[in-house]
PQR file of N, CA, C, O and H, with PARSE charges and radii, in Angstrom:
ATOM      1  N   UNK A   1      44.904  33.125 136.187 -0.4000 1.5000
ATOM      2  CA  UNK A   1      43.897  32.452 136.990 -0.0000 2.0000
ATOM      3  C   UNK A   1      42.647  33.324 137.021  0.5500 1.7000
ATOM      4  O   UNK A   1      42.684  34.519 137.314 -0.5500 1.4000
ATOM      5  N   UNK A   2      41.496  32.633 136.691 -0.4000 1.5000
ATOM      6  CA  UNK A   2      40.115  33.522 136.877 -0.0000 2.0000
ATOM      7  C   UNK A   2      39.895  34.214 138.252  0.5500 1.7000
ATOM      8  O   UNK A   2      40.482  33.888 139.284 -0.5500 1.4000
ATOM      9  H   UNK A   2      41.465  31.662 136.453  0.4000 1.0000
ATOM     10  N   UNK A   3      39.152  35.021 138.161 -0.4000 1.5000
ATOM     11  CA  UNK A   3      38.759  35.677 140.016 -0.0000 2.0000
ATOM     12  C   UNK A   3      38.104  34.584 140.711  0.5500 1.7000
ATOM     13  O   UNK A   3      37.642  33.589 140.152 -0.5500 1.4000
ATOM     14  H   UNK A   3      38.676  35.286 137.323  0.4000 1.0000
ATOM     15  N   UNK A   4      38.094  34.709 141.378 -0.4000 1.5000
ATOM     16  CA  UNK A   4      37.453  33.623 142.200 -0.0000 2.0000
ATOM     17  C   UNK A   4      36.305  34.683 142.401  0.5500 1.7000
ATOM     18  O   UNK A   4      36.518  35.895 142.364 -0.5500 1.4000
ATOM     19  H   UNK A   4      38.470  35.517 141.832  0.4000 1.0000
ATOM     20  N   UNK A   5      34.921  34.049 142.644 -0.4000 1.5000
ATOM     21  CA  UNK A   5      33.508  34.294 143.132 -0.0000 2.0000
ATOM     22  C   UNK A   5      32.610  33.455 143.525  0.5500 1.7000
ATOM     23  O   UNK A   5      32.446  32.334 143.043 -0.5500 1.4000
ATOM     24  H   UNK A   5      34.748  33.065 142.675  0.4000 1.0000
ATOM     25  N   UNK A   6      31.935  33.979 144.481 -0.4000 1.5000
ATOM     26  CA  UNK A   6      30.596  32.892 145.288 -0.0000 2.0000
ATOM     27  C   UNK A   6      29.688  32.064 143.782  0.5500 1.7000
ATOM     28  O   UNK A   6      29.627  32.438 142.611 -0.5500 1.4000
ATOM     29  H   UNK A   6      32.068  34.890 144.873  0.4000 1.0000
ATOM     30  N   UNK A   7      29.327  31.328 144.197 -0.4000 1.5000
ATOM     31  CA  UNK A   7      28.784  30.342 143.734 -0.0000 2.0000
ATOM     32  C   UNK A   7      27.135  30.726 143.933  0.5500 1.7000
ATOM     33  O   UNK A   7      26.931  31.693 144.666 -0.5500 1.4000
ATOM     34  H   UNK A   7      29.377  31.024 145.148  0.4000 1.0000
ATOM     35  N   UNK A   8      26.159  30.180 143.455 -0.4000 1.5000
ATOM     36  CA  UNK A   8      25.075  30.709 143.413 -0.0000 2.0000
ATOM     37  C   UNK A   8      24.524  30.392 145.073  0.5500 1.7000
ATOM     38  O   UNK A   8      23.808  31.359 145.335 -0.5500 1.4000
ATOM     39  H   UNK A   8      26.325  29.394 142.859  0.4000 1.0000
ATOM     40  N   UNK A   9      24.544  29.777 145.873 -0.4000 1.5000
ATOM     41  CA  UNK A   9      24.566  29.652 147.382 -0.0000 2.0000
ATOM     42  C   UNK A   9      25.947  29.476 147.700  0.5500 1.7000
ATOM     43  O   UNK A   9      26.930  28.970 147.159 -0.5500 1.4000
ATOM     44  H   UNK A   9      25.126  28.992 145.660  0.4000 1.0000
ATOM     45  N   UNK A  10      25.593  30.260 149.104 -0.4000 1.5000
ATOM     46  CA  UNK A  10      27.255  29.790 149.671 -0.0000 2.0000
ATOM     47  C   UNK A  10      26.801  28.650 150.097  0.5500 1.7000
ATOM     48  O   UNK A  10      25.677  28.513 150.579 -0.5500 1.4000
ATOM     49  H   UNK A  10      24.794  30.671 149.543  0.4000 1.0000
ATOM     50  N   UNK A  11      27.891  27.461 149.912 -0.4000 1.5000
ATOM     51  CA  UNK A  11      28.428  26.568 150.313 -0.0000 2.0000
ATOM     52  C   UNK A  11      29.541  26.515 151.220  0.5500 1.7000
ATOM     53  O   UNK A  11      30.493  27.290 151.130 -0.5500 1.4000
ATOM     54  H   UNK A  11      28.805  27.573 149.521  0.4000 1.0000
ATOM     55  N   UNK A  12      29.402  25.263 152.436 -0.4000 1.5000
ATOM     56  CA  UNK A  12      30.438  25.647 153.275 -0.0000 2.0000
ATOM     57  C   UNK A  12      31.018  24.885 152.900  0.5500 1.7000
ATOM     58  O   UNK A  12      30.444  24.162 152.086 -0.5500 1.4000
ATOM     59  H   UNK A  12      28.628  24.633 152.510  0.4000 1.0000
ATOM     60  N   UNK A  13      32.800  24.483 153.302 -0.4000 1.5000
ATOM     61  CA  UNK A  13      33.433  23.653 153.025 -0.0000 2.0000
ATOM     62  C   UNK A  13      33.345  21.987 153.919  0.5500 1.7000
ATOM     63  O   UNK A  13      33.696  21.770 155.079 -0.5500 1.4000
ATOM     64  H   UNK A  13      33.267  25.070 153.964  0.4000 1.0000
ATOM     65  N   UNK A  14      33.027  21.448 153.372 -0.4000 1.5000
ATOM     66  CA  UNK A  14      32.718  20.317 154.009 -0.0000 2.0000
ATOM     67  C   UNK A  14      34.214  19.640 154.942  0.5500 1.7000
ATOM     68  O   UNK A  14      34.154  19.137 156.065 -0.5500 1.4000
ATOM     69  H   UNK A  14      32.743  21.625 152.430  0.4000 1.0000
ATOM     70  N   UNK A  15      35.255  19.782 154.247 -0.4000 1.5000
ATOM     71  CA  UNK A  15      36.534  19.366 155.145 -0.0000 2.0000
ATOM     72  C   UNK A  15      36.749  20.333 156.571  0.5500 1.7000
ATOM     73  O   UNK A  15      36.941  20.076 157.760 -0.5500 1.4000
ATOM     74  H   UNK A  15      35.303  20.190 153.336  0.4000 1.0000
ATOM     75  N   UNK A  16      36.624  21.416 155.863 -0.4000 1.5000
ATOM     76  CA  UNK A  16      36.804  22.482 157.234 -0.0000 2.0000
ATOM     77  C   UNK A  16      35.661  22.554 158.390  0.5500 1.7000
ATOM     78  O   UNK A  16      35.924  22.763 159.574 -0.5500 1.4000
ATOM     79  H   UNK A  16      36.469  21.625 154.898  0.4000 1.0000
ATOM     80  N   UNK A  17      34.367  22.354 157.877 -0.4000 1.5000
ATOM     81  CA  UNK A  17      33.335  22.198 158.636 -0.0000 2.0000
ATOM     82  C   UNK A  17      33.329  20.945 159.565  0.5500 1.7000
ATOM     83  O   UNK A  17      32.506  20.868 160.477 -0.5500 1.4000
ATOM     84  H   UNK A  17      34.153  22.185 156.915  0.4000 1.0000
ATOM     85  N   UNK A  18      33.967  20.263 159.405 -0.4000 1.5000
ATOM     86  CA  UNK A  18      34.048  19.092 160.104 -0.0000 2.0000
ATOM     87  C   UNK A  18      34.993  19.565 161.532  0.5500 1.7000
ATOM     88  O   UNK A  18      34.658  19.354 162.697 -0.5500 1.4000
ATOM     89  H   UNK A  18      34.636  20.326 158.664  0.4000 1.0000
ATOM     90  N   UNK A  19      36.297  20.283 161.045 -0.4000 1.5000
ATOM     91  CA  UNK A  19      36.734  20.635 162.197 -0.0000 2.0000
ATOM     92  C   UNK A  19      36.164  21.989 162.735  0.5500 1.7000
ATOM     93  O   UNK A  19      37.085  22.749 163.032 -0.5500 1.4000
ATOM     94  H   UNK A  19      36.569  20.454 160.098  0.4000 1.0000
ATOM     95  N   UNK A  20      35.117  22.435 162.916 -0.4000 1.5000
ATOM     96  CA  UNK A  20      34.570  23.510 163.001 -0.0000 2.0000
ATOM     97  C   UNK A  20      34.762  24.778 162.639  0.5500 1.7000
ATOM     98  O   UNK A  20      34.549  25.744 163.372 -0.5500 1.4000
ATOM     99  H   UNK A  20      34.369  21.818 162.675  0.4000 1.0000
ATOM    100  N   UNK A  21      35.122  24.818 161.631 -0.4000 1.5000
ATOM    101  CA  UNK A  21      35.188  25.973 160.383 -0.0000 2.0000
ATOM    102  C   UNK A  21      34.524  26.346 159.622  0.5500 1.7000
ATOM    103  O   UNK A  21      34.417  25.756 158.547 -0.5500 1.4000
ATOM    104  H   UNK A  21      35.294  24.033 161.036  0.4000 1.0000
ATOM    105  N   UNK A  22      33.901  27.362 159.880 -0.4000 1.5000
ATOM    106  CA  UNK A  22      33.246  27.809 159.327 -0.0000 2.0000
ATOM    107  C   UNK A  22      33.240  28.706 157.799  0.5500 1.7000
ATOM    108  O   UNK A  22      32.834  29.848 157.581 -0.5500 1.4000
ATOM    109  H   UNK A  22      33.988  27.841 160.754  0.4000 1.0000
ATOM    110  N   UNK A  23      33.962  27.527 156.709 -0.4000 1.5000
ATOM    111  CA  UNK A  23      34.559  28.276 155.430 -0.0000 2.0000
ATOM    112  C   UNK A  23      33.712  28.683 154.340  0.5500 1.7000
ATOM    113  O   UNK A  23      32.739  27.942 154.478 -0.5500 1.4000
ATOM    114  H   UNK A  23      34.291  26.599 156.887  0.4000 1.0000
ATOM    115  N   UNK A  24      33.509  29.366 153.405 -0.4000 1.5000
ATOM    116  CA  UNK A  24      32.591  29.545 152.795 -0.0000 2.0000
ATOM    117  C   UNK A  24      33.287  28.648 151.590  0.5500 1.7000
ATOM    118  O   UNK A  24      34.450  28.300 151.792 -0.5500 1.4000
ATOM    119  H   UNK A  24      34.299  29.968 153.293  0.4000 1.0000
ATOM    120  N   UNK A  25      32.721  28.293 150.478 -0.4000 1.5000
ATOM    121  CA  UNK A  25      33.333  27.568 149.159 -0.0000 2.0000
ATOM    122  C   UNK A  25      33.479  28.517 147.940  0.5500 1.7000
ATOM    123  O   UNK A  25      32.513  29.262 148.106 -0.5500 1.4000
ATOM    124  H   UNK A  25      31.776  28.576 150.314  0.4000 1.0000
ATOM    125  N   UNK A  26      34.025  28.879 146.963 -0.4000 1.5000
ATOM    126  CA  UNK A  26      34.018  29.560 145.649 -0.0000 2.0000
ATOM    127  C   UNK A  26      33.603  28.873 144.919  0.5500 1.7000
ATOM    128  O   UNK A  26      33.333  27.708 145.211 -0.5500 1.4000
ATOM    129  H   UNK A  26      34.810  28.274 146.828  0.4000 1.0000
ATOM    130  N   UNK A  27      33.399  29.453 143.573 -0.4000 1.5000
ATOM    131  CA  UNK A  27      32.969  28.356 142.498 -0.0000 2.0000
ATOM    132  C   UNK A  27      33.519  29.010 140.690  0.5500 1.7000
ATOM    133  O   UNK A  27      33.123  30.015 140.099 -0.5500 1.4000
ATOM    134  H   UNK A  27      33.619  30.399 143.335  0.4000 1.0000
ATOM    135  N   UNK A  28      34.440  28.056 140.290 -0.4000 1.5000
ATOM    136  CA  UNK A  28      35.093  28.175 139.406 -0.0000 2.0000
ATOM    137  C   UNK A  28      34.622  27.800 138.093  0.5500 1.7000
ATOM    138  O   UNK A  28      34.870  26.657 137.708 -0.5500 1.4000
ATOM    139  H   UNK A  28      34.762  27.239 140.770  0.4000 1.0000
ATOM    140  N   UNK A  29      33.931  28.652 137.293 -0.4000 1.5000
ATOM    141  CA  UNK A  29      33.008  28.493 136.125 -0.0000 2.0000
ATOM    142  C   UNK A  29      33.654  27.417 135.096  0.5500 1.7000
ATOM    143  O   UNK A  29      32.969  26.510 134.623 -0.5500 1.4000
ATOM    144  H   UNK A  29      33.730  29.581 137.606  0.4000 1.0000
ATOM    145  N   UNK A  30      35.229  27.614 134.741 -0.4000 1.5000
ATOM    146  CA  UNK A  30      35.493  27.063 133.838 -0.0000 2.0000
ATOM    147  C   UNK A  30      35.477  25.397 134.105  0.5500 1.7000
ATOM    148  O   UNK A  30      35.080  24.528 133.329 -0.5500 1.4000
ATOM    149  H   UNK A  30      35.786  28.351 135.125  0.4000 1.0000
ATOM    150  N   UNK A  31      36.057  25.231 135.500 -0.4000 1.5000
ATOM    151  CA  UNK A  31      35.987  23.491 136.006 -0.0000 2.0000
ATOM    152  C   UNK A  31      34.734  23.317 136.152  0.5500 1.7000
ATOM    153  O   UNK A  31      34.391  22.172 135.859 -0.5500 1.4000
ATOM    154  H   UNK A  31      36.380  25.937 136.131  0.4000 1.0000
ATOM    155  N   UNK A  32      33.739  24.130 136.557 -0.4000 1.5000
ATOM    156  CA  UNK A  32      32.443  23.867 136.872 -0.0000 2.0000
ATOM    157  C   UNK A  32      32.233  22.876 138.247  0.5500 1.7000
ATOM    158  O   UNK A  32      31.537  21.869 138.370 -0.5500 1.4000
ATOM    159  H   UNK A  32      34.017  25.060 136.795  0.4000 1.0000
ATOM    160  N   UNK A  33      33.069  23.532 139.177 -0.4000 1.5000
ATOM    161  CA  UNK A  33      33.788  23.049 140.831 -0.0000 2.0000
ATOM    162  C   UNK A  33      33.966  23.854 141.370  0.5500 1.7000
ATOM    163  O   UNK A  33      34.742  24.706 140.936 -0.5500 1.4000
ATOM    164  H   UNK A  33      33.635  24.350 139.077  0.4000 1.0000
ATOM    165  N   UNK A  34      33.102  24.058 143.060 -0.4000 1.5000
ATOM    166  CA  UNK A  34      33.770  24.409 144.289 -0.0000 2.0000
ATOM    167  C   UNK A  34      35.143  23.894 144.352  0.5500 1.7000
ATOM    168  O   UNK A  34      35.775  22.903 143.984 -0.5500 1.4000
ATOM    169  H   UNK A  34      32.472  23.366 143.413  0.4000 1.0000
ATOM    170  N   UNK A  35      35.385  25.332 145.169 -0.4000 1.5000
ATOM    171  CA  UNK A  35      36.471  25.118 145.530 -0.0000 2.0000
ATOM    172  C   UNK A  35      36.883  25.250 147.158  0.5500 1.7000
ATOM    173  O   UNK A  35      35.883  24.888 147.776 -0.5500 1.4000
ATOM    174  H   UNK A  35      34.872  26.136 145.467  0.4000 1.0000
ATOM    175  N   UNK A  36      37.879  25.598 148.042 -0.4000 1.5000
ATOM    176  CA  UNK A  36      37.732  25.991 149.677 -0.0000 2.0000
ATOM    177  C   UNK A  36      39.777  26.825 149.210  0.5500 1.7000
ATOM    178  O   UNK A  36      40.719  26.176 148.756 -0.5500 1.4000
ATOM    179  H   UNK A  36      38.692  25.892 147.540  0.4000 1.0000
ATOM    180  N   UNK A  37      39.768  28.072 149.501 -0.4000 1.5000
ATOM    181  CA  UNK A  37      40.820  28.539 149.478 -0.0000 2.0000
ATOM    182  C   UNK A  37      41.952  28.025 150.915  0.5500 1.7000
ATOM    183  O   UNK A  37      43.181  28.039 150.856 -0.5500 1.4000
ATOM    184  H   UNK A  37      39.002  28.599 149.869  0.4000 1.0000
ATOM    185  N   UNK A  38      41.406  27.749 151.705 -0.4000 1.5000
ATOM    186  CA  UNK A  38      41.498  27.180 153.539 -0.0000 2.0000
ATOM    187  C   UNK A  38      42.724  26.271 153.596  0.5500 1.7000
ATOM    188  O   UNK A  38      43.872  26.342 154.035 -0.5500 1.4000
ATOM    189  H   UNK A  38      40.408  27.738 151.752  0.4000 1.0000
ATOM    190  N   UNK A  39      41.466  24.805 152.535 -0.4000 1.5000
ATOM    191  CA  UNK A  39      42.251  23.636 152.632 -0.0000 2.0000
ATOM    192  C   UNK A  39      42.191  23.301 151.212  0.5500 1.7000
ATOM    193  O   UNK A  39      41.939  22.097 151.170 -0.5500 1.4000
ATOM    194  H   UNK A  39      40.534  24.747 152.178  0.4000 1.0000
ATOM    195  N   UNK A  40      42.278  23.684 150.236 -0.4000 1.5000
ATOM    196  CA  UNK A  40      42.691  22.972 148.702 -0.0000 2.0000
ATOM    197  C   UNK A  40      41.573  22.056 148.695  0.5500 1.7000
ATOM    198  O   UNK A  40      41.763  21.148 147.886 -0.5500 1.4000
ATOM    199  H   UNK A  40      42.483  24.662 150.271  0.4000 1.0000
ATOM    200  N   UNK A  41      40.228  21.956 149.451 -0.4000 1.5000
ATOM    201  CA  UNK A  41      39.465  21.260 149.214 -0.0000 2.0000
ATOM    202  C   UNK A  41      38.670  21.606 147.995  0.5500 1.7000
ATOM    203  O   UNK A  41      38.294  22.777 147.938 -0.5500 1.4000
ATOM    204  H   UNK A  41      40.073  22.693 150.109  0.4000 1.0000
ATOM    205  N   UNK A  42      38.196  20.457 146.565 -0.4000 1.5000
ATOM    206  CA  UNK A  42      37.250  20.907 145.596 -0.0000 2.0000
ATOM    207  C   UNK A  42      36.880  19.646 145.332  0.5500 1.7000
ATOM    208  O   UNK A  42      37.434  18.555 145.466 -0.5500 1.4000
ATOM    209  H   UNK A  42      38.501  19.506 146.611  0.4000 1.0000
ATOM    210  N   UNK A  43      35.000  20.285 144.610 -0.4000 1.5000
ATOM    211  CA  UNK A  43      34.355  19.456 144.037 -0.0000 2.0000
ATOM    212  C   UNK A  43      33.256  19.961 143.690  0.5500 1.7000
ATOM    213  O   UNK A  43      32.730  20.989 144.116 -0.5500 1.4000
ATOM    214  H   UNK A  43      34.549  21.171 144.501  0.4000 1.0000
ATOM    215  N   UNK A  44      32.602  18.671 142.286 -0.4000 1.5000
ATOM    216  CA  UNK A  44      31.417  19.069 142.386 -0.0000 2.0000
ATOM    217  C   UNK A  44      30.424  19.485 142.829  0.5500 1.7000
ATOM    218  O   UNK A  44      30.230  18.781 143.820 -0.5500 1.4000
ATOM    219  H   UNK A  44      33.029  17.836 141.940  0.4000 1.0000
ATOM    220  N   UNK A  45      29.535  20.276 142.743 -0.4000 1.5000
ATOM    221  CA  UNK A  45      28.248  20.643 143.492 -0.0000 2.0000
ATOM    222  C   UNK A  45      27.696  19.403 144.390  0.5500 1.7000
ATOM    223  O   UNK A  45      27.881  19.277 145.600 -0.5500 1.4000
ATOM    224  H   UNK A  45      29.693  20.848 141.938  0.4000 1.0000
ATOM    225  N   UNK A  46      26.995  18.532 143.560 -0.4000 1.5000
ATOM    226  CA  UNK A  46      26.497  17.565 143.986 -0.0000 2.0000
ATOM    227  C   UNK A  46      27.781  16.416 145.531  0.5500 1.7000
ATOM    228  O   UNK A  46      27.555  15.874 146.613 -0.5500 1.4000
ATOM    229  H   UNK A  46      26.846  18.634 142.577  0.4000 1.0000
ATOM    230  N   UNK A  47      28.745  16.578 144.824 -0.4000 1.5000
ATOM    231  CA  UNK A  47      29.706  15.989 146.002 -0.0000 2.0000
ATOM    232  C   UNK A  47      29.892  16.803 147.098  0.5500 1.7000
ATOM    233  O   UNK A  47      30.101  16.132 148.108 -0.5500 1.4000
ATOM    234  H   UNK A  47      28.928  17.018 143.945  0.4000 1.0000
ATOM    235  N   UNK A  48      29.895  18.266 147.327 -0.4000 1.5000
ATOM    236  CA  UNK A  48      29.951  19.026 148.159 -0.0000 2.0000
ATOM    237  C   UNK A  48      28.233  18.853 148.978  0.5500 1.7000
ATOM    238  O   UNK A  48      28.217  19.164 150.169 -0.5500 1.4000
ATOM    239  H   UNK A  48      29.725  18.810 146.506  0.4000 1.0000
ATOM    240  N   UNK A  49      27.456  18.582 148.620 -0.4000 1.5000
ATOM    241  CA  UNK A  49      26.107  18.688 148.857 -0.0000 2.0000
ATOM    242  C   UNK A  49      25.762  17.479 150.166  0.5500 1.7000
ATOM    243  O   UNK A  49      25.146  17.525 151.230 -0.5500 1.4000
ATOM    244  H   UNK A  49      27.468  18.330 147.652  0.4000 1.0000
ATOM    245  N   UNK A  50      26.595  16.333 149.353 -0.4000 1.5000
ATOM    246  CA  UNK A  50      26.426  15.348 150.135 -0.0000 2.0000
ATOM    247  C   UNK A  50      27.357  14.958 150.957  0.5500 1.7000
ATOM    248  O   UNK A  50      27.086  14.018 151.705 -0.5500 1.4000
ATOM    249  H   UNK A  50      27.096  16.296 148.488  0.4000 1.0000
ATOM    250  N   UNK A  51      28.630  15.555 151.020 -0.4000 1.5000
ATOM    251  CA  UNK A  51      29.486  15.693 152.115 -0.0000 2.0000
ATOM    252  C   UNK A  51      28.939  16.575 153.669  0.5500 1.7000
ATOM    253  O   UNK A  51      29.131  16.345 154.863 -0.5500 1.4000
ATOM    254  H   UNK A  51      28.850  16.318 150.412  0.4000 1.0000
ATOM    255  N   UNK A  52      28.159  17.699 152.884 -0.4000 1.5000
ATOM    256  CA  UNK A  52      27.671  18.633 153.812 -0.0000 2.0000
ATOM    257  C   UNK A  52      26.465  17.941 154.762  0.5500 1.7000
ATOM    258  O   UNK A  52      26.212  18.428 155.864 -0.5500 1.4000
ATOM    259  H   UNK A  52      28.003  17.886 151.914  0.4000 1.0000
ATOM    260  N   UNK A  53      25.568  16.487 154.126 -0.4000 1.5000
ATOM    261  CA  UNK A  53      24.782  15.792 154.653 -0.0000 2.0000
ATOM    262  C   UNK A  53      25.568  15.182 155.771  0.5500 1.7000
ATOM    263  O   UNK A  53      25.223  15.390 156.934 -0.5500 1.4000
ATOM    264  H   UNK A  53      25.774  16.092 153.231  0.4000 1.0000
ATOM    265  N   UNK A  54      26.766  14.325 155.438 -0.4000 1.5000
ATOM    266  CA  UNK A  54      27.034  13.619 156.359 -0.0000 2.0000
ATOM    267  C   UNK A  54      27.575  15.011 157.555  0.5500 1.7000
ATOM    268  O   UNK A  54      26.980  14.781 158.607 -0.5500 1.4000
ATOM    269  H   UNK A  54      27.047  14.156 154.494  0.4000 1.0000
ATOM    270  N   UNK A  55      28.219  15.947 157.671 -0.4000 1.5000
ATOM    271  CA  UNK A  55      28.114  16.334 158.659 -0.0000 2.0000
ATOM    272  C   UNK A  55      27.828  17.287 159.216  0.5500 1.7000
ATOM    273  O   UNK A  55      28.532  18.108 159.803 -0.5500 1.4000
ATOM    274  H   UNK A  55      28.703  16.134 156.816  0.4000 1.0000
ATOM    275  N   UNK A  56      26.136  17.197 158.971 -0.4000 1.5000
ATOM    276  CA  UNK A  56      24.980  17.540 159.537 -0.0000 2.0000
ATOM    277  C   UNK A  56      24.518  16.549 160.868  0.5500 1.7000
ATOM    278  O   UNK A  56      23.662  16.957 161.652 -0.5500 1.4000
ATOM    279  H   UNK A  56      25.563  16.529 158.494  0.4000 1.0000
ATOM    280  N   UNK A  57      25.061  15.437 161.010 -0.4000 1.5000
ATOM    281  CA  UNK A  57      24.610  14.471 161.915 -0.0000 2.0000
ATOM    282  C   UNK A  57      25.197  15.406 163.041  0.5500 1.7000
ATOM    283  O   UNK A  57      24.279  15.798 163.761 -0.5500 1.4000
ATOM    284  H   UNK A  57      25.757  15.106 160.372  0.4000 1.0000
ATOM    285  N   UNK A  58      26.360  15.864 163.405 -0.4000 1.5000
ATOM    286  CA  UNK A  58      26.750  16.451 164.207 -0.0000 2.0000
ATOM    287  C   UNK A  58      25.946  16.934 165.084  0.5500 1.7000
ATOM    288  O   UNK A  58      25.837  16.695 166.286 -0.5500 1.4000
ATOM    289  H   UNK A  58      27.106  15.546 162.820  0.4000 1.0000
ATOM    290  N   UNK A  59      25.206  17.864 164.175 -0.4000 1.5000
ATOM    291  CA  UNK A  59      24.070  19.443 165.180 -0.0000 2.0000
ATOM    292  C   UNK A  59      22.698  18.996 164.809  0.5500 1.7000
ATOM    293  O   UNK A  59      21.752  19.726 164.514 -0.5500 1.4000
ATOM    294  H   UNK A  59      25.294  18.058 163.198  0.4000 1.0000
ATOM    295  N   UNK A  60      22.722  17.512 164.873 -0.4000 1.5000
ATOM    296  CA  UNK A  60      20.866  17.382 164.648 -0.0000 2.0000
ATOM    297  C   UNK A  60      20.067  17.747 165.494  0.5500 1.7000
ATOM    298  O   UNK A  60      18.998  18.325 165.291 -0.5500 1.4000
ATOM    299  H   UNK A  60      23.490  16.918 165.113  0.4000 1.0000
ATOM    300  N   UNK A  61      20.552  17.421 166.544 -0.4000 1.5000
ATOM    301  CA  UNK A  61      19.808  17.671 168.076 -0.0000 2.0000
ATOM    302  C   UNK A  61      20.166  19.069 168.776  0.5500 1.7000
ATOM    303  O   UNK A  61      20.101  19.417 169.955 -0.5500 1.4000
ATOM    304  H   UNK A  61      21.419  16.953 166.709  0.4000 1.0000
ATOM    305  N   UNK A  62      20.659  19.892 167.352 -0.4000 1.5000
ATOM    306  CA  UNK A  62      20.971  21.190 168.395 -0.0000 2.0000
ATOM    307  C   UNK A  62      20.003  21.833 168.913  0.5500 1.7000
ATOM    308  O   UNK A  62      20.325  22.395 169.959 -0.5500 1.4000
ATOM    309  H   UNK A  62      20.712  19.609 166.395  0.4000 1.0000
ATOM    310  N   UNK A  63      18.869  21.985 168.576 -0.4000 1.5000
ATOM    311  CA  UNK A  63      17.555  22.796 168.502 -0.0000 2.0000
ATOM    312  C   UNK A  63      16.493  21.640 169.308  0.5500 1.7000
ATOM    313  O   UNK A  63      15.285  21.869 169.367 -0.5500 1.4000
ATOM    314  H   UNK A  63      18.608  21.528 167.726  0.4000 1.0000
ATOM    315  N   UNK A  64      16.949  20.699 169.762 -0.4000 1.5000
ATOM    316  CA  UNK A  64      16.106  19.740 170.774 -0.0000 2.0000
ATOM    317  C   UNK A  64      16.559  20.216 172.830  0.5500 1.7000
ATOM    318  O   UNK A  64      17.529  20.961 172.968 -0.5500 1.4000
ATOM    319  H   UNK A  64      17.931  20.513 169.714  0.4000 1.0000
ATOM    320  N   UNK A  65      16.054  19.891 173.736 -0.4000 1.5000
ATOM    321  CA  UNK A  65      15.940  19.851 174.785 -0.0000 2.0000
ATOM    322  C   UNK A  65      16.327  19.023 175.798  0.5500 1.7000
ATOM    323  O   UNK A  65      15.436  18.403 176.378 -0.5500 1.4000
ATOM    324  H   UNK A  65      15.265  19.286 173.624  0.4000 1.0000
ATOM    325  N   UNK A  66      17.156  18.916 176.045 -0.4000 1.5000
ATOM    326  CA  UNK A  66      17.080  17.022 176.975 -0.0000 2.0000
ATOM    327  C   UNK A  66      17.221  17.628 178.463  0.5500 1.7000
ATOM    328  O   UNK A  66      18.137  18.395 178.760 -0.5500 1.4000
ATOM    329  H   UNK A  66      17.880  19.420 175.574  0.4000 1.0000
ATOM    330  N   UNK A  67      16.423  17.293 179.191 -0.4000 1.5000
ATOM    331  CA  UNK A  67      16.206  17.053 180.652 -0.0000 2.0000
ATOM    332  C   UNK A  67      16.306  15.417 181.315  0.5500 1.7000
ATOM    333  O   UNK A  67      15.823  14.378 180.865 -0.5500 1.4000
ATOM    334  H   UNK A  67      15.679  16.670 178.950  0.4000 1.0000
ATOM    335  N   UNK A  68      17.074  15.633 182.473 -0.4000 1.5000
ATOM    336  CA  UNK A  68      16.715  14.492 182.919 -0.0000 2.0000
ATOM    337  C   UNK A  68      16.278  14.845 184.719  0.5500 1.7000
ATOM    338  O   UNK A  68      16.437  15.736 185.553 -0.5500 1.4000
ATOM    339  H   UNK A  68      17.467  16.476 182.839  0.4000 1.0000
ATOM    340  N   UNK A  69      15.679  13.555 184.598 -0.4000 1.5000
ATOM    341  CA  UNK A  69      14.399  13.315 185.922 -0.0000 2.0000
ATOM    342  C   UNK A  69      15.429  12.851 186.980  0.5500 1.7000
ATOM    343  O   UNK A  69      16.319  12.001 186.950 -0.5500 1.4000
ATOM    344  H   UNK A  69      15.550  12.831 183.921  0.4000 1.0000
ATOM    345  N   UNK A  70      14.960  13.771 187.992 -0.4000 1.5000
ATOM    346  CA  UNK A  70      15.849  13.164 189.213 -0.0000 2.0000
ATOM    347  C   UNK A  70      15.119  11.802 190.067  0.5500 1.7000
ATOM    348  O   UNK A  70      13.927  11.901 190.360 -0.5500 1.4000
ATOM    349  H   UNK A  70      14.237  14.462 188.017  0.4000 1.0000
ATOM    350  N   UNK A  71      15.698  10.848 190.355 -0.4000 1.5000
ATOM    351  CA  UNK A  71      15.046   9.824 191.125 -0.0000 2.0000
ATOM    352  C   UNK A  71      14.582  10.193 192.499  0.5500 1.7000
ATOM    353  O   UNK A  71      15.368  10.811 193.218 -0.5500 1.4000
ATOM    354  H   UNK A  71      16.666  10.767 190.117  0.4000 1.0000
ATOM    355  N   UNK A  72      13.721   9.968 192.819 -0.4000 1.5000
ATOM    356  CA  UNK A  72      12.731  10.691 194.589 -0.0000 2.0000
ATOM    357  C   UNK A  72      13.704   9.788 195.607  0.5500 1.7000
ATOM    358  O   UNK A  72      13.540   9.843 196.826 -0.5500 1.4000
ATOM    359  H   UNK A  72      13.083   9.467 192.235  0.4000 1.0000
TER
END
């Protein structure tokens, strides 16, 4: 089996990130695929990319403010 090594950005794992895990991904030259040692999760770049979109919805509003107004 090849060594495993980071990928040109870390990538997080999109399965584990969902349950709040914070996994980093490998990337396996010969498949030319992330991988997640965690959960046997793999895939293309591009599929990992857009998994990582959808859950981004999560923490959109992390960096926003919400107050609410008390009634007089």
């Amino acid at each position: 089996m090849a060594q495993a090594g980071k990928g040109r950005l870390n990538y997080r794992c999109p399965s584990c990130f969902l349950r709040d895990i914070d996994m980093d991904m490998f990337y396996d030259r010969d498949r030319d695929e992330y991988y997640c040692l965690r959960c046997q999760y793999r895939g293309k770049e591009a599929d990992v990319l857009a998994k990582n979109e959808l859950a981004r919805f999560r923490y959109g509003a992390m960096h926003r403010r919400f107050t609410f107004e008390e009634e007089d």
